[in-house]
mmCIF entry with sequence, helices, sheets and N, C-alpha, C, O atoms, coordinates in Angstrom:
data_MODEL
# 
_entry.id   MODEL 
# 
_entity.id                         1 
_entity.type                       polymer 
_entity.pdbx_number_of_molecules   1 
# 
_entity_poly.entity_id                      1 
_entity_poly.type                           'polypeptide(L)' 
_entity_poly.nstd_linkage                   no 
_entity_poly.nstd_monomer                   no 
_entity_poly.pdbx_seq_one_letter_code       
;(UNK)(UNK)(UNK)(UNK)(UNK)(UNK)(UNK)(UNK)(UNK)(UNK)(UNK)(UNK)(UNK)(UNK)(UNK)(UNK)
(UNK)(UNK)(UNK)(UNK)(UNK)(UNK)(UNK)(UNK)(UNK)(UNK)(UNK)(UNK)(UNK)(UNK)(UNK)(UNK)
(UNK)(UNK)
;
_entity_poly.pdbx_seq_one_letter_code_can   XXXXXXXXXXXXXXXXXXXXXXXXXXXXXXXXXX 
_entity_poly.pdbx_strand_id                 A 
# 
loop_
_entity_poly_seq.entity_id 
_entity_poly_seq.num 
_entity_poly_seq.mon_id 
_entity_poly_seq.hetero 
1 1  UNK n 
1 2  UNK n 
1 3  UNK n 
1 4  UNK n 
1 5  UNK n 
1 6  UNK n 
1 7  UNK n 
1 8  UNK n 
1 9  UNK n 
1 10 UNK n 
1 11 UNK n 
1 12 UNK n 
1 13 UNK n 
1 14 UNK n 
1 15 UNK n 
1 16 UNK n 
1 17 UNK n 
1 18 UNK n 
1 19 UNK n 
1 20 UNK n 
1 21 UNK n 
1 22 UNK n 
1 23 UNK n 
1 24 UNK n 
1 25 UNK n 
1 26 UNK n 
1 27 UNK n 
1 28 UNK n 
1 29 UNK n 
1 30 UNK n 
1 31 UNK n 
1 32 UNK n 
1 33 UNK n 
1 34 UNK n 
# 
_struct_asym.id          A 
_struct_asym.entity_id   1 
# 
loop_
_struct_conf.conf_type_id 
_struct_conf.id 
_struct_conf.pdbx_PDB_helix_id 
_struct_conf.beg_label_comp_id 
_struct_conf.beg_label_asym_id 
_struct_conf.beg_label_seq_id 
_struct_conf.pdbx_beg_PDB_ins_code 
_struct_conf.end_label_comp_id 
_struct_conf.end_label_asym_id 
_struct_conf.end_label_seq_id 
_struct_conf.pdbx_end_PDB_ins_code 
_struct_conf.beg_auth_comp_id 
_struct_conf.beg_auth_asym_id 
_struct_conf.beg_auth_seq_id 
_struct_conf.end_auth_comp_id 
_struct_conf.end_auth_asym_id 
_struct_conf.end_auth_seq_id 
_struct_conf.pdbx_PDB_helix_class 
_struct_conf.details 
_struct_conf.pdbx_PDB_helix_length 
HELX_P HELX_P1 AA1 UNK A 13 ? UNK A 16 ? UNK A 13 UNK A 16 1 ? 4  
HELX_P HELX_P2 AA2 UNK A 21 ? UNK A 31 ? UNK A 21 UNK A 31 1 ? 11 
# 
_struct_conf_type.id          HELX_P 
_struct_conf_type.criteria    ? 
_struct_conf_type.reference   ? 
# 
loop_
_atom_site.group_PDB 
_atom_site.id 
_atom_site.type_symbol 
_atom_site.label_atom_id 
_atom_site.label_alt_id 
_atom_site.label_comp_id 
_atom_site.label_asym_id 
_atom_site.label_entity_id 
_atom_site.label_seq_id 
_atom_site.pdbx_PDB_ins_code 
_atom_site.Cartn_x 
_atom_site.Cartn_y 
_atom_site.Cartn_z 
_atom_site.occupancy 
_atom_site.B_iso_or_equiv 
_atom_site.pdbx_formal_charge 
_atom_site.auth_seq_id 
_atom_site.auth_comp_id 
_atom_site.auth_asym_id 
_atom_site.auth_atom_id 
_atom_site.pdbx_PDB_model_num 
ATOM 1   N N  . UNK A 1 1  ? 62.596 96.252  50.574 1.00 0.00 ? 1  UNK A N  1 
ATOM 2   C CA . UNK A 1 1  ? 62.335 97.352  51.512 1.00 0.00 ? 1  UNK A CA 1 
ATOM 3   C C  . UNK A 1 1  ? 63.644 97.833  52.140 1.00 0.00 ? 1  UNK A C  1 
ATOM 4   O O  . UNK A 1 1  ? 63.841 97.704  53.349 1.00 0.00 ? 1  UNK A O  1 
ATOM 5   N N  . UNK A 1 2  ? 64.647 98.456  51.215 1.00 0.00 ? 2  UNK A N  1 
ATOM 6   C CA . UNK A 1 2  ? 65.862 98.800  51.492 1.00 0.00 ? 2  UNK A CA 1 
ATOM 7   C C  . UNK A 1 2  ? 66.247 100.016 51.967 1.00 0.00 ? 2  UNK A C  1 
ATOM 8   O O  . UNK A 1 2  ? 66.849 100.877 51.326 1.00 0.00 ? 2  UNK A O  1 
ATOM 9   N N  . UNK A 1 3  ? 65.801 100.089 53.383 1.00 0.00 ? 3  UNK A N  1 
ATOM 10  C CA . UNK A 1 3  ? 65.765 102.302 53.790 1.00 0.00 ? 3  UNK A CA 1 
ATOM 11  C C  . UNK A 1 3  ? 66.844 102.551 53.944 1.00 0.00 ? 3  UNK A C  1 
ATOM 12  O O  . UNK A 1 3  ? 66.965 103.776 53.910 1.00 0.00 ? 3  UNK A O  1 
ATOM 13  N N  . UNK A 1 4  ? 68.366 101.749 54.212 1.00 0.00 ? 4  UNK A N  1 
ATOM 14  C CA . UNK A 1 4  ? 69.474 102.044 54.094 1.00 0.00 ? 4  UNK A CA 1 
ATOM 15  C C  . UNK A 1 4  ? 70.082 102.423 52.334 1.00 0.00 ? 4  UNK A C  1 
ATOM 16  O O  . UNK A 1 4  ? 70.828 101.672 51.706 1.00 0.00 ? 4  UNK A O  1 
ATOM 17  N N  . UNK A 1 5  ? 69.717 103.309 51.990 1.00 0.00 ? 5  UNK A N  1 
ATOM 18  C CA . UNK A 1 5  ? 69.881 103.834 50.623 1.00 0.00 ? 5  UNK A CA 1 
ATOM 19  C C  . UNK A 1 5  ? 70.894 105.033 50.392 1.00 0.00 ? 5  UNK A C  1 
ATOM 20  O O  . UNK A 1 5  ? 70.508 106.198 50.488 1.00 0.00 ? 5  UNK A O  1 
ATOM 21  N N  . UNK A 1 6  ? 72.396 104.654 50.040 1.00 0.00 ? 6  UNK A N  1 
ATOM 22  C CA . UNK A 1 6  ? 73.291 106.086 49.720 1.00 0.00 ? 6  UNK A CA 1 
ATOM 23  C C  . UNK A 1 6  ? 72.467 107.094 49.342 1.00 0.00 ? 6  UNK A C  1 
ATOM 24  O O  . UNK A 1 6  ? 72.717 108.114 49.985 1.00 0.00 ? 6  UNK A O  1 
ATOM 25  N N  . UNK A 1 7  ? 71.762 107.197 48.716 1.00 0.00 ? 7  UNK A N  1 
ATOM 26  C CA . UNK A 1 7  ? 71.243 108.880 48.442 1.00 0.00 ? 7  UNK A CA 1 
ATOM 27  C C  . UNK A 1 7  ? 69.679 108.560 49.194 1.00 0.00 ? 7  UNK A C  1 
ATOM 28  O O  . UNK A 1 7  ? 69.018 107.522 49.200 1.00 0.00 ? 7  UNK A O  1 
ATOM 29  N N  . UNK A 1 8  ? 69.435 109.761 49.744 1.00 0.00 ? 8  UNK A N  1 
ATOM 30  C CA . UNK A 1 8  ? 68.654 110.155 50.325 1.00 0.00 ? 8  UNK A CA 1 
ATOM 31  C C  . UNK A 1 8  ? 67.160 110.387 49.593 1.00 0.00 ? 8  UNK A C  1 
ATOM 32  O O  . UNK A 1 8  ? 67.099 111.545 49.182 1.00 0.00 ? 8  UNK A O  1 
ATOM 33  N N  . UNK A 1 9  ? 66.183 109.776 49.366 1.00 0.00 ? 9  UNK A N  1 
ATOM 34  C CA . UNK A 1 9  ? 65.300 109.814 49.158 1.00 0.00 ? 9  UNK A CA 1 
ATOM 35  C C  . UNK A 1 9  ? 63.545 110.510 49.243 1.00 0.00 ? 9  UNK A C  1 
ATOM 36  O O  . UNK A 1 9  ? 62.631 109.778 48.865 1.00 0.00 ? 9  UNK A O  1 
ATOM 37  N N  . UNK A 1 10 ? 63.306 111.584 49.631 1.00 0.00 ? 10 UNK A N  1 
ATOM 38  C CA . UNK A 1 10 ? 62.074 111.883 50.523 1.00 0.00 ? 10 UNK A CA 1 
ATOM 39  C C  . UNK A 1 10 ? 60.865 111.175 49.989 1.00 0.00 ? 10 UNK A C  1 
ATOM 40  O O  . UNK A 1 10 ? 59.964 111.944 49.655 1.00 0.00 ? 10 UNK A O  1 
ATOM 41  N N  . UNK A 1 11 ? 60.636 109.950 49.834 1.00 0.00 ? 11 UNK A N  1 
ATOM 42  C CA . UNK A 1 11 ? 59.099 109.764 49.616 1.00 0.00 ? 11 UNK A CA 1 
ATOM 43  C C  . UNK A 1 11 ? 58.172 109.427 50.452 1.00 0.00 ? 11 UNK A C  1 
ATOM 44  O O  . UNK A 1 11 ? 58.463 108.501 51.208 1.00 0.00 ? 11 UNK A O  1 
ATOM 45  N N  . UNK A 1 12 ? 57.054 109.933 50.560 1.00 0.00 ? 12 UNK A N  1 
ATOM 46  C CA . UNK A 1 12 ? 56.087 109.607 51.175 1.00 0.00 ? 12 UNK A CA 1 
ATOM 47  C C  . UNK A 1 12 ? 55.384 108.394 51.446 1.00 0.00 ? 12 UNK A C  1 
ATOM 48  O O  . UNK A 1 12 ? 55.285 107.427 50.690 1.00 0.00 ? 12 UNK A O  1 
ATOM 49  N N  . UNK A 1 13 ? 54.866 108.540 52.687 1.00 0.00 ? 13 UNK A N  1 
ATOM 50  C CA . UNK A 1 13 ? 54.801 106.975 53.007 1.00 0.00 ? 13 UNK A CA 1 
ATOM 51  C C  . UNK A 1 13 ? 54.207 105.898 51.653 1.00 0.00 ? 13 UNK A C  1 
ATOM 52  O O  . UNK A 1 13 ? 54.617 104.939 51.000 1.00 0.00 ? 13 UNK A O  1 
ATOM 53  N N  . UNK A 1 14 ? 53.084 106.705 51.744 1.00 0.00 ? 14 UNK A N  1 
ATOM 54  C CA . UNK A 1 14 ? 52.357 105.210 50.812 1.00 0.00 ? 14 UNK A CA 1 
ATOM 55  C C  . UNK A 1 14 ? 53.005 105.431 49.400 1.00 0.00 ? 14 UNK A C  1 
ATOM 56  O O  . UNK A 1 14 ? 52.685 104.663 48.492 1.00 0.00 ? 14 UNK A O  1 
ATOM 57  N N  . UNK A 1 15 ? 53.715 106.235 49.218 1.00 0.00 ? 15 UNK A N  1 
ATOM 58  C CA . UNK A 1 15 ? 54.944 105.785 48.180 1.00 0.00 ? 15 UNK A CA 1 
ATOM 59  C C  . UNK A 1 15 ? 55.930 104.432 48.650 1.00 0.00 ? 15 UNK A C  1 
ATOM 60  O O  . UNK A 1 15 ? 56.078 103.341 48.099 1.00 0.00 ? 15 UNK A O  1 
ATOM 61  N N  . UNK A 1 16 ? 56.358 104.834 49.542 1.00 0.00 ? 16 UNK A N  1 
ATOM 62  C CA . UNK A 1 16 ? 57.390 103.539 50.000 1.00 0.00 ? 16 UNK A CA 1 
ATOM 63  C C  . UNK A 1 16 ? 56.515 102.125 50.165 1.00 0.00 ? 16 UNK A C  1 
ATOM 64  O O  . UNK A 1 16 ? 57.323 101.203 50.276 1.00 0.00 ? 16 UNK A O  1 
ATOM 65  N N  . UNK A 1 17 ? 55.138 101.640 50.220 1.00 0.00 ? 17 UNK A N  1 
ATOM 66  C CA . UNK A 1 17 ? 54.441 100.865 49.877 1.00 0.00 ? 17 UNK A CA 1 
ATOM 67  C C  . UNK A 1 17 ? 54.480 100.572 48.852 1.00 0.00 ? 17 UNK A C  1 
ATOM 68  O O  . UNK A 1 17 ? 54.067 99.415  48.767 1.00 0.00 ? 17 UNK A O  1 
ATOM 69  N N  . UNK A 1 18 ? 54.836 101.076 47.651 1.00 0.00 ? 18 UNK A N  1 
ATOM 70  C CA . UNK A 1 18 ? 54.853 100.471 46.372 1.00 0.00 ? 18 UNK A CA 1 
ATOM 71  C C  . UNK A 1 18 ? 56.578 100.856 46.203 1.00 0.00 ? 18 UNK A C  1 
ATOM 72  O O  . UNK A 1 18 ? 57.131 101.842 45.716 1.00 0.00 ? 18 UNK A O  1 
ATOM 73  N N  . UNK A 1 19 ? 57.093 99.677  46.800 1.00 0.00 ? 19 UNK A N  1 
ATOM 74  C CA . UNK A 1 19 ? 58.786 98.985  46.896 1.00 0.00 ? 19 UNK A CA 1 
ATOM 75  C C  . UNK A 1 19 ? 58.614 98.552  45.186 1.00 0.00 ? 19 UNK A C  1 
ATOM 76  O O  . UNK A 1 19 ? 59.697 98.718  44.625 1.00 0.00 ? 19 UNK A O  1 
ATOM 77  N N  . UNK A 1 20 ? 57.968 98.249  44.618 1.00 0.00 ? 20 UNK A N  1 
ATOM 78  C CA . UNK A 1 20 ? 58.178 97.683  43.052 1.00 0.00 ? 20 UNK A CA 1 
ATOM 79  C C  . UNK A 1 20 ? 58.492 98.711  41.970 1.00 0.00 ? 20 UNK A C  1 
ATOM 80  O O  . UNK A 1 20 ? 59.289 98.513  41.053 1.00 0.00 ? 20 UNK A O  1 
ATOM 81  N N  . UNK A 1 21 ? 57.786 99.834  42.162 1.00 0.00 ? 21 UNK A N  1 
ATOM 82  C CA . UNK A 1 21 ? 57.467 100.932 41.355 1.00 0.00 ? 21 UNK A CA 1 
ATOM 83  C C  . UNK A 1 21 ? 58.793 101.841 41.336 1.00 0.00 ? 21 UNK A C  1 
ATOM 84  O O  . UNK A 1 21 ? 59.502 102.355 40.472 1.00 0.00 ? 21 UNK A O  1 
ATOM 85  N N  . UNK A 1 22 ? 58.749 101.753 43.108 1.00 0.00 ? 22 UNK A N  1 
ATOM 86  C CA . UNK A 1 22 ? 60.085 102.418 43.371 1.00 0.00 ? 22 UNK A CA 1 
ATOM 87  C C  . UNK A 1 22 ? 61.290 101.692 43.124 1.00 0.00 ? 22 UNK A C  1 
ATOM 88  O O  . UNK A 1 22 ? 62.208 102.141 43.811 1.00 0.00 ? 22 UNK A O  1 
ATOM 89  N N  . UNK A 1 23 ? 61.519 101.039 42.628 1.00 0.00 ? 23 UNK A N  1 
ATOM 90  C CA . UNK A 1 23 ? 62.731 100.128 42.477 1.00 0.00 ? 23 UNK A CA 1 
ATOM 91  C C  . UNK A 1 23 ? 63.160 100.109 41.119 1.00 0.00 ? 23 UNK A C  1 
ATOM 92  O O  . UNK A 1 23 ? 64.297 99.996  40.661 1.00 0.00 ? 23 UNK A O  1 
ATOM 93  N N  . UNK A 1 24 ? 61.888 100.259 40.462 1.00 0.00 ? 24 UNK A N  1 
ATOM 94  C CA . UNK A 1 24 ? 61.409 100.532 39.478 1.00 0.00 ? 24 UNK A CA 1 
ATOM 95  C C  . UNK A 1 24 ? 62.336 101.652 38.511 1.00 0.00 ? 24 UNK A C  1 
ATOM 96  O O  . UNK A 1 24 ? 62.956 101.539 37.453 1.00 0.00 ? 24 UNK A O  1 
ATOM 97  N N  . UNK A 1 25 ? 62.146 102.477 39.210 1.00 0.00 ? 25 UNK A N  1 
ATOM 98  C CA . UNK A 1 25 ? 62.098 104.016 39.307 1.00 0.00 ? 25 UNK A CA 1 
ATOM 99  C C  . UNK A 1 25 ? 63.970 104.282 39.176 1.00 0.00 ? 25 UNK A C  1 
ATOM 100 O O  . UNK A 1 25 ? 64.677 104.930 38.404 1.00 0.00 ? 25 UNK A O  1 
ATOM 101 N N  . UNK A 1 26 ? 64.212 103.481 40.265 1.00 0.00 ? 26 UNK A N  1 
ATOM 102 C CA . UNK A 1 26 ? 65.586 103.827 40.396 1.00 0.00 ? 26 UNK A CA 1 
ATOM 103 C C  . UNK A 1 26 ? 66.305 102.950 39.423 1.00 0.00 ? 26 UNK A C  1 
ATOM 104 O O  . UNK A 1 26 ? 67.155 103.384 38.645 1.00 0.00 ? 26 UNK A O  1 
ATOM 105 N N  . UNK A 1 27 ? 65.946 101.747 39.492 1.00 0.00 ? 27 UNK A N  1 
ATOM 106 C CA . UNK A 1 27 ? 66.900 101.356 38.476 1.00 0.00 ? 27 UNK A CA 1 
ATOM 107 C C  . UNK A 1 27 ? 66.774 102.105 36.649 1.00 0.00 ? 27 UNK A C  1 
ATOM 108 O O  . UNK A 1 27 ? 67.763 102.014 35.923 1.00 0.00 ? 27 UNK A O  1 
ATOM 109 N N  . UNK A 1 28 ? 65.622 102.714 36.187 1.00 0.00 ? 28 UNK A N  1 
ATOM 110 C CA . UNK A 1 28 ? 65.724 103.256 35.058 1.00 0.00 ? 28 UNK A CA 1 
ATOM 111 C C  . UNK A 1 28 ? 66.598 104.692 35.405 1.00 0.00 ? 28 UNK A C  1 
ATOM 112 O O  . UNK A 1 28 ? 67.372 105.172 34.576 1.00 0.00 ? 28 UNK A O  1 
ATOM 113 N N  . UNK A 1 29 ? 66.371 105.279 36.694 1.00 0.00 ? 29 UNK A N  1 
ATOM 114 C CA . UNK A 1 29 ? 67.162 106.806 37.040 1.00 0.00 ? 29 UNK A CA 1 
ATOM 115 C C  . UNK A 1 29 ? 68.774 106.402 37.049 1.00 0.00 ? 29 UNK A C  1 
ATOM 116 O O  . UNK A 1 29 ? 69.581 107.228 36.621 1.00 0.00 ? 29 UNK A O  1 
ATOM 117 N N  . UNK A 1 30 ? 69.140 105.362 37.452 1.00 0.00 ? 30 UNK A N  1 
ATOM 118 C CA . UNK A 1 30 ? 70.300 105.001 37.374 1.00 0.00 ? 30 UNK A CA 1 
ATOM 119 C C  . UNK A 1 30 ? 71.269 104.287 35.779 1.00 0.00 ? 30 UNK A C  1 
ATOM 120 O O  . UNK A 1 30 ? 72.449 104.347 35.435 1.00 0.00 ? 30 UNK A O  1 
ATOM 121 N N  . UNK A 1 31 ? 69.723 103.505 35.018 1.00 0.00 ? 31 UNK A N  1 
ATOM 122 C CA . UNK A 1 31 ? 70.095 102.959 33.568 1.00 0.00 ? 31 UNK A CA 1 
ATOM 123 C C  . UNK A 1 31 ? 70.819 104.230 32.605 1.00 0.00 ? 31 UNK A C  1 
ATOM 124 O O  . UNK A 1 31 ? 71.773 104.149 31.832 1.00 0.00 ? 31 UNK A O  1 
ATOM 125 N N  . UNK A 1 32 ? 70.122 105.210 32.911 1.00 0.00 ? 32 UNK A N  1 
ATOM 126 C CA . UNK A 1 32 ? 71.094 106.834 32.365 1.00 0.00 ? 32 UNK A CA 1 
ATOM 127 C C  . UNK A 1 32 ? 72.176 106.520 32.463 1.00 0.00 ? 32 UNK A C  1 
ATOM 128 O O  . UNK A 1 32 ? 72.770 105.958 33.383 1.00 0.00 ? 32 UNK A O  1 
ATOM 129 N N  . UNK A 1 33 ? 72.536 106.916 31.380 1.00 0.00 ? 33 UNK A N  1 
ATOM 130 C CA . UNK A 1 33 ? 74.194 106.862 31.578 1.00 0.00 ? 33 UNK A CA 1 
ATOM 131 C C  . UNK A 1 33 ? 74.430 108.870 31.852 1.00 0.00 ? 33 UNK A C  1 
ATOM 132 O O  . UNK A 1 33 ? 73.694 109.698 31.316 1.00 0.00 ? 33 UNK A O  1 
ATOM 133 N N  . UNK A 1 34 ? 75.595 109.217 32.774 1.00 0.00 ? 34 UNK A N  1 
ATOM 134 C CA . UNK A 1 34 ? 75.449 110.449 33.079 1.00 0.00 ? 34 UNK A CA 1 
ATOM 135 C C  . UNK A 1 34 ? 75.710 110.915 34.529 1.00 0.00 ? 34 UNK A C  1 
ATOM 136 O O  . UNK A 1 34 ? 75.572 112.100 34.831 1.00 0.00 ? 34 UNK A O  1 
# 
């Protein structure tokens, strides 16, 4: 549950309830190379 995050994020709450999905999320948005 990391809200200190360099880039700015807007998700909605009961998005930020699913911390797995979202973590999820970023580490494949970040696996891009680019």
């Amino acid at each position: 549950m990391a809200k200190t995050h360099k880039l700015s994020f807007k998700i909605p709450e009961d998005q930020k309830t699913k911390d797995g999905k979202y973590k999820i999320a970023i580490a494949s948005f970040f696996s891009i190379p680019g």
